[in-house]
C-alpha positions, 0 to 999 in steps of 0.5 A: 500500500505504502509503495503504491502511495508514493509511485501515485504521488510521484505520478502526480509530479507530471500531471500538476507540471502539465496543468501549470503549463497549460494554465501558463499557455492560457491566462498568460500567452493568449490572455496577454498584457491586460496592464491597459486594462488595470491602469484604465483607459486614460492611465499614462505610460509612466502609471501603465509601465508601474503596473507593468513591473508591479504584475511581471509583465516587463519580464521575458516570457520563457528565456530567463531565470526570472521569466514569467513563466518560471514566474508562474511556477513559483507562485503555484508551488508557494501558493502565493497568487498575488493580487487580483485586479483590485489589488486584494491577495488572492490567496485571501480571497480563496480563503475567504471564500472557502468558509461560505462554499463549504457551509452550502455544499457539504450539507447539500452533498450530505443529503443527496448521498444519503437520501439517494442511497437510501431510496435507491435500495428500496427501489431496487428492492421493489423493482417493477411495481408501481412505486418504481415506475413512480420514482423513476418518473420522478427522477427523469422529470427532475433531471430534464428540468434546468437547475435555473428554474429549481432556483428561480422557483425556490427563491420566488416562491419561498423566499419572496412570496411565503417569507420563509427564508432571506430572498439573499445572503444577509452578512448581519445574520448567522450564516444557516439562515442563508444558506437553508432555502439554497441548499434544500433547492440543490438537494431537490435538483440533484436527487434526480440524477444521483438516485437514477445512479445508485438506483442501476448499481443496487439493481446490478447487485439485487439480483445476484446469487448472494442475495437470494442466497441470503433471502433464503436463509431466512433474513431480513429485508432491511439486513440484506439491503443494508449489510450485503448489497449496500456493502458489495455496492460500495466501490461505485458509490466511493468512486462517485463520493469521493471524486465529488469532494473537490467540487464541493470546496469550489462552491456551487455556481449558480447557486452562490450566484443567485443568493449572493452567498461570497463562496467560490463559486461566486468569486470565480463568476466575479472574476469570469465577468472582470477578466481577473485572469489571475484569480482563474489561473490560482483557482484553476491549479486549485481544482486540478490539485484537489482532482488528482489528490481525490483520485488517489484517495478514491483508489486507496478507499477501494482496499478499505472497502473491499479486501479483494482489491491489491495494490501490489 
């Protein structure tokens, strides 16, 4: 195990050179010199070639030991972003960020995964009656309407005309207020998708021979869906749980973005909109870290949750 650890982190090495190649070639070589764009459009060229050193847009691109590009790779591997384009430290405003993600996402996250799973099992168990072709029907329909209208929906409806909940994110409150009326209109819109999924793995695992082996002997329905086909199910569902991690720390876009909650997903559409090429280029390298560290982790999970898997 310990081997197949470190030989996976070493695969990492080319992987996060690649990404930061990448992310160089894009916010860099074809995003250009945008010190026009800081300074503003009457700024003189004293002010212009300021900005220019200040951001390292005066050095050479690549044949330099000081270049923008080696440039580039220290800041990723320092985790010093610099600033964006209101000057602020990025690395601030990611750490700023993350807190109000985390309390929408993680909640939202936890109640798709266990109503999902749990749903699942029971229609897997009662497979081709009525019940299942009404939660199926469901699942569809949920999934084929836009994720916008669950949100315009909840936040017109509960929000604006019962008063349920804040229409958007009031700072002067605690944050749970804010965050309740978003993060039930994320568990609604992604429960269609995620039962349908689980629904096929517990079906594939029902009917195998175990299972009516079990059946058999005499136990339980609620210890076979639970014990046995829960647990002979847990590889897909791992893999799905865990890779879904890192999305969970970037926030929900849409959803940050129609509240107002200052999460990630919202300091990423504020940067889209201002061409804040920085804050995309330090949330990019973000993501592309987080995805290679959770696949290594979804492999070691397989070993913990079923002992035929070896890494030798």
């Amino acid at each position: 195990m310990t081997a197949y650890i470190i030989r996976r982190l070493l695969y990492l090495v080319p992987i996060v050179m690649g990404v930061l190649l990448v992310t160089f070639c894009l916010f860099t070589l074809v995003g250009g010199d945008i010190s026009q764009q800081i300074a503003g459009k009457n700024a003189d060229a004293e002010t212009i070639a300021e900005i220019r050193h200040e951001y390292g847009f005066d050095k050479p691109l690549f044949l330099a030991w000081d270049s923008q590009f080696l440039d580039h790779f220290k800041k990723a591997f320092t985790f010093n972003f610099g600033r964006a384009l209101d000057r602020e430290k990025i690395g601030e405003k990611i750490l700023r960020g993350v807190g109000p993600s985390l309390a929408l996402t993680v909640p939202m996250f936890l109640g798709t995964l266990v109503i999902s799973i749990s749903f699942s099992l029971i229609v897997a168990f009662l497979r081709g009656t009525v019940w299942d072709h009404i939660i199926v029907f469901l699942c569809v329909a949920g999934m084929s309407i836009p994720y916008l209208s669950f949100i315009i929906f909840g936040q017109y409806y509960f929000a604006y005309k019962l008063d349920w909940f804040p229409i958007f994110y009031d700072p002067s409150r605690p944050i749970y207020l804010s965050i309740i009326l978003p993060a039930l209109i994320g568990i609604v819109a992604g429960l269609g998708s995620s039962l349908r999924f689980y629904r096929t793995i517990m079906l594939d695992e029902i009917r195998s021979d175990y299972v009516r082996t079990a059946f058999a002997k005499g136990l339980t329905s609620r210890k076979v869906l639970f014990k046995h086909v829960l647990k002979n199910a847990m590889i897909p569902i791992v893999t799905n749980t865990v890779l879904s991690i890192p999305y969970l720390i970037l926030g929900s876009l849409l959803l940050e973005r129609f509240f107002g909650i200052p999460g990630l997903g919202y300091l990423m559409i504020e940067a889209i909109n201002a061409r804040d090429f920085f804050v995309l280029n330090a949330m990019t390298f973000i993501m592309a870290l987080l995805i290679a560290f959770f696949t290594l982790v979804t492999d070691v999970c397989y070993a913990w949750v079923d002992p035929r898997v070896k890494f030798d």
